[in-house]
C-alpha positions as CSV (number, residue, x, y, z in Angstrom):
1,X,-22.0,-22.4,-56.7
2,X,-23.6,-19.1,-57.0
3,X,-25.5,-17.3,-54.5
4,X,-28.9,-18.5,-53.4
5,X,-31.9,-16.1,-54.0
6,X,-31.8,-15.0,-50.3
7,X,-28.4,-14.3,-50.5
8,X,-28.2,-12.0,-53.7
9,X,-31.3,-10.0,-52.1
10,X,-29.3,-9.2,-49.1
11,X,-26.1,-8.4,-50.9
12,X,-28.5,-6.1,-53.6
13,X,-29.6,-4.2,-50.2
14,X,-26.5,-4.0,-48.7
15,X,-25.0,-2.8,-51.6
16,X,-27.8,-0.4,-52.5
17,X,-27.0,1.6,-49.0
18,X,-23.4,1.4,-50.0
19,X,-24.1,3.1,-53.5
20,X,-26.4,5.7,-52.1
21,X,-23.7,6.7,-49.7
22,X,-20.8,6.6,-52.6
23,X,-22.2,7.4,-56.0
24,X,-21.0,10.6,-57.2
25,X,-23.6,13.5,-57.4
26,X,-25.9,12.8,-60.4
27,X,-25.2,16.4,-62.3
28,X,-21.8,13.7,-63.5
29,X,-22.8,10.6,-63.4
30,X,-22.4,10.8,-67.4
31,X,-18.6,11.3,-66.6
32,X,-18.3,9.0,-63.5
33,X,-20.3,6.6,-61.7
34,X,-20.0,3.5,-59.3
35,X,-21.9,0.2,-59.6
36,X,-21.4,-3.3,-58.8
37,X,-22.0,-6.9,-60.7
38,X,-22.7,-10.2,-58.6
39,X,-20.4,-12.6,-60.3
40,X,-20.9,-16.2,-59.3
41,X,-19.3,-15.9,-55.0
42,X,-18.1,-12.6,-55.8
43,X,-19.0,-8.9,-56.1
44,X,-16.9,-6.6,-57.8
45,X,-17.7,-2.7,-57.1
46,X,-16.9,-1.0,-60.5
47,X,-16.1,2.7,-61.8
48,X,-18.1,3.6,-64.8
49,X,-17.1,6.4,-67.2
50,X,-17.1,7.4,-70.9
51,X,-14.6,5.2,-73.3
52,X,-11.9,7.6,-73.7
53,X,-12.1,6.7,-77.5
54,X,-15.9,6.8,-77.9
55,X,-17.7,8.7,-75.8
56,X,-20.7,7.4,-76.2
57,X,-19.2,4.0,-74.9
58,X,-18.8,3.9,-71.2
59,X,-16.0,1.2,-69.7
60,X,-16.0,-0.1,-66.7
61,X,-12.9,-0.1,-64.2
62,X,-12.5,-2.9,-61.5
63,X,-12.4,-1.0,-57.8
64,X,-12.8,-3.6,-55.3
65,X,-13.9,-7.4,-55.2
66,X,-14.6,-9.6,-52.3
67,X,-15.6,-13.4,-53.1
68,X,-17.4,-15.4,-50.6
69,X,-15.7,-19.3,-49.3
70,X,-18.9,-21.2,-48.0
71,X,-15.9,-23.8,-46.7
72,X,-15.0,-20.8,-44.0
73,X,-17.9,-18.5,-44.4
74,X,-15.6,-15.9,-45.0
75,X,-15.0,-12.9,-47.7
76,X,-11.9,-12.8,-49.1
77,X,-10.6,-9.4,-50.4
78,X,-9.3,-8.3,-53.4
79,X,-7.9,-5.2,-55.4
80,X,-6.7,-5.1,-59.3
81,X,-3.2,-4.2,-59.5
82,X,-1.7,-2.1,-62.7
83,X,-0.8,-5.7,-63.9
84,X,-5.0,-6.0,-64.0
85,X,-5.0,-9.2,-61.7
86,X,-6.6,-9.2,-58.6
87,X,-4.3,-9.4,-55.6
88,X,-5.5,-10.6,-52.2
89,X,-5.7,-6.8,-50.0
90,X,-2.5,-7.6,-47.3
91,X,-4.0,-5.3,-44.7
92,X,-7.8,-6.9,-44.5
93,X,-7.5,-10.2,-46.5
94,X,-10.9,-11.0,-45.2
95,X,-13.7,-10.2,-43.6
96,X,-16.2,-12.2,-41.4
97,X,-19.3,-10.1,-43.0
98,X,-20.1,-8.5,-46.1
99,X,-20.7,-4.8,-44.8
100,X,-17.2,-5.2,-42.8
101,X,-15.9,-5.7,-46.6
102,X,-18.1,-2.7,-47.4
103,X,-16.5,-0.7,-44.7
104,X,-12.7,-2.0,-45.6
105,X,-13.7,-0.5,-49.1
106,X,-15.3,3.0,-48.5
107,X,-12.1,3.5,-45.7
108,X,-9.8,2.6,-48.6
109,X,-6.6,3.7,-45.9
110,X,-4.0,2.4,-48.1
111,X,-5.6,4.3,-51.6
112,X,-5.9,0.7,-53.4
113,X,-9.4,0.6,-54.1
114,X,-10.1,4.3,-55.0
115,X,-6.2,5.8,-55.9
């Protein structure tokens, strides 16, 4: 069940602050960028660059994703592996609120989400 309209509003907000405080400087924002997709219960924060290929392409790279369980009201929290699955994060597998996933992501302590 996806998100209701109240729900997506306050993760777009939430996640608008987050961007603001983790976007790269917008002089390279044609090489590098961050932004995020609401997929069904989940959000995945993304890294956005050229296609090495093509340029004039850009690909987008997983970085994070947390997937909310109405059954617990809990976010479970995930990071993409070299084997490109997502793998549940051992040291926070999940957080009470969204910004305390937020915060699990921009600490990164472990060099999962960002390398």
């Amino acid at each position: 069940m996806p998100f209701t309209e109240f729900e997506t509003a306050r993760i777009e907000a939430t996640m608008s602050d987050f961007m603001a405080k983790r976007r790269p400087p917008v002089e390279i924002r044609d090489k590098l960028d961050l932004g995020y997709r609401i997929e069904g219960q989940s959000v995945v924060i993304l890294s956005i660059r050229p296609f090495w290929r093509d340029p004039s392409e850009t690909t987008e790279e997983p970085a994070a994703k947390a997937t909310y369980t109405r059954k617990t009201d809990r976010w479970k929290i995930y990071w993409q592996r070299a084997d490109l699955k997502w793998h549940a994060y051992p040291p926070h597998p999940e957080a009470v609120l969204f910004e305390e996933f937020l915060a699990i992501v921009d600490e990164d302590e472990h060099g999962c989400f960002w390398g």
